[in-house]
C-alpha positions in Angstrom: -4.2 -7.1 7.0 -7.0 -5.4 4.9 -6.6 -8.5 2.8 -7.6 -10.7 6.0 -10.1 -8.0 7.3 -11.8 -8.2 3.5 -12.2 -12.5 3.8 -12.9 -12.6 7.7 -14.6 -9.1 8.6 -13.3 -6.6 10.9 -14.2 -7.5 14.0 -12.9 -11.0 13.4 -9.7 -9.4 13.0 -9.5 -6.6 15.4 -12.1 -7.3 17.9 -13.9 -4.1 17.2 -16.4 -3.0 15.1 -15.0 0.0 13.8 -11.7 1.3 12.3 -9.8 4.3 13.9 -9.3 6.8 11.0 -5.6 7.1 11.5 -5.3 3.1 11.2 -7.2 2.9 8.4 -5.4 5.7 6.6 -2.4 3.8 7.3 -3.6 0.4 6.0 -4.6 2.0 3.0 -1.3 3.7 2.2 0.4 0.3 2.7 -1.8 -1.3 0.3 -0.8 1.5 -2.2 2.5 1.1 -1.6 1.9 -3.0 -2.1 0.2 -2.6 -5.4 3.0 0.3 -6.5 5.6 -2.3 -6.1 3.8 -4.8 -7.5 2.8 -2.6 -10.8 6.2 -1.4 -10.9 7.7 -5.2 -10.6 5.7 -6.0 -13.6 6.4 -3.2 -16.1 8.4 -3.7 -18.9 10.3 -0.5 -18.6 10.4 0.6 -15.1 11.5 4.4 -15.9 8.9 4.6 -18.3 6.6 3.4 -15.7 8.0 5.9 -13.4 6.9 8.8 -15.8 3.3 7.1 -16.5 2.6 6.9 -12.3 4.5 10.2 -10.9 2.4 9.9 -7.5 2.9 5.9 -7.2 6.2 6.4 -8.0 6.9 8.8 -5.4 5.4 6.8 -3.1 7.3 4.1 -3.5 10.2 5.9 -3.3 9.5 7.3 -0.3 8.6 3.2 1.4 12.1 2.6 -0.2 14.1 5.4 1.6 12.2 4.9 5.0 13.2 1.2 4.7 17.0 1.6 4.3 17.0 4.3 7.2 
């Protein structure tokens, strides 16, 4: 969605001029956990990845366990 929002402009997408905070906070958590994935997807060594990004990695673990509930 911020990907859209970025190209088309907020109100294109939403039909409002402003974000709420909470959805914005939201949307930008997602896109963390998007890029964490995606980092962790391309590293050579994923547990050493895991020690170099504690906080993404966390993250990402938490996406994980909330997606197999």
């Amino acid at each position: 969605m911020l990907a859209k929002i970025d190209r088309f402009g907020l109100e294109a997408i939403t039909g409002r001029r402003k974000f709420y905070h909470g959805e914005l906070s939201r949307l930008i958590v997602a896109e963390n956990i998007v890029m964490a994935y995606q980092a962790r997807a391309r590293a050579d060594n994923w547990a050493a990845w895991v020690g170099e990004n504690p906080i993404l990695a966390e993250l990402l673990a938490e996406a994980e366990r909330l997606g197999n509930d």
